[in-house]
C-alpha positions, 0 to 999 in steps of 0.5 A: 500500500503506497502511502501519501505525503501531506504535510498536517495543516494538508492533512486537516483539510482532508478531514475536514472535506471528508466530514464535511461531504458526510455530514452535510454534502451527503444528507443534503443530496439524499433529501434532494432526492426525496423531493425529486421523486414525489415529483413523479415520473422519474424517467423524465425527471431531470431534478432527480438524475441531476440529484442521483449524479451529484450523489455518485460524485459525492460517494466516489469522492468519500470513497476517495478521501478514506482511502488517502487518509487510511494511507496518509503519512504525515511529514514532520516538517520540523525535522526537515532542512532547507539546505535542498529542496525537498518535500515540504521545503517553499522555494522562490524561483527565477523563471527566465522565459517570465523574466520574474520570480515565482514562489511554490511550495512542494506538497503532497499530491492531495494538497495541490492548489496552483492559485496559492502556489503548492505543487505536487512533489510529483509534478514535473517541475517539483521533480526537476527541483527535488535534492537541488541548492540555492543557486543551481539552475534546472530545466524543466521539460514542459508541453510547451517545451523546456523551461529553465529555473534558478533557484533563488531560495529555498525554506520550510513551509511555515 
């Protein structure tokens, strides 16, 4: 069984999404249902197939979300170094075709959130940076073709 890497504030946002899709999400789609049917016809109820299609997703989601947690393996950040990047380290970059610097933070893959900067350490470019110092440079091959870095710091995420 492989586990996944969060770091604990990642990991409480799992759980909390999970409680959320089972004591909320989950109660509200069954009532949404209820109601569907006492409109009658289910073959030609849309209500109905809309409110049974969220609750697939819903369901496959909590599925989903045990499973991560029953494999989750928690990283103890304060026992890391940031000295190279690694799992849990938030690094500032120099992106030579952007011409500026770029912030991410290096996340489990359940932890992902491009707008806040976490990338998964299984992402591409957090796999071309991985075991690298400040300083060194590192290309990156993308679908748009190869992209070069300079690493310009390197931290714990806080």
């Amino acid at each position: 069984m492989e586990k996944v890497p969060f770091t604990k504030s990642g990991l409480e946002n799992i759980k909390k999404e999970l409680s959320n899709l089972k004591k909320i999400e989950r109660p509200e789609i069954i009532r949404a249902i209820s109601v569907a049917r006492e409109h009658g016809d289910l073959s030609e109820n849309a209500e109905y197939h809309a409110a049974k299609e969220k609750q697939s997703f819903i369901e496959g989601r909590i599925k989903e979300l045990e499973d991560v947690l029953s494999r989750a393996d928690i990283i103890d950040l304060s026992k890391l170094s940031a000295q190279k990047v690694t799992f849990g380290t938030s690094i500032k970059v120099y992106d030579d075709d952007l011409q500026k610097e770029i912030s991410y933070s290096i996340v489990g893959p359940y932890e992902t959130n491009l707008e806040k900067g976490f990338i998964s350490v299984s992402s591409p470019l957090a796999r071309a940076l991985l075991g690298k110092e400040k300083n060194s440079v590192v290309e990156v091959k993308t679908p748009r073709g190869n992209k070069v870095f300079e690493i310009i710091s390197i931290d714990l995420i806080k």
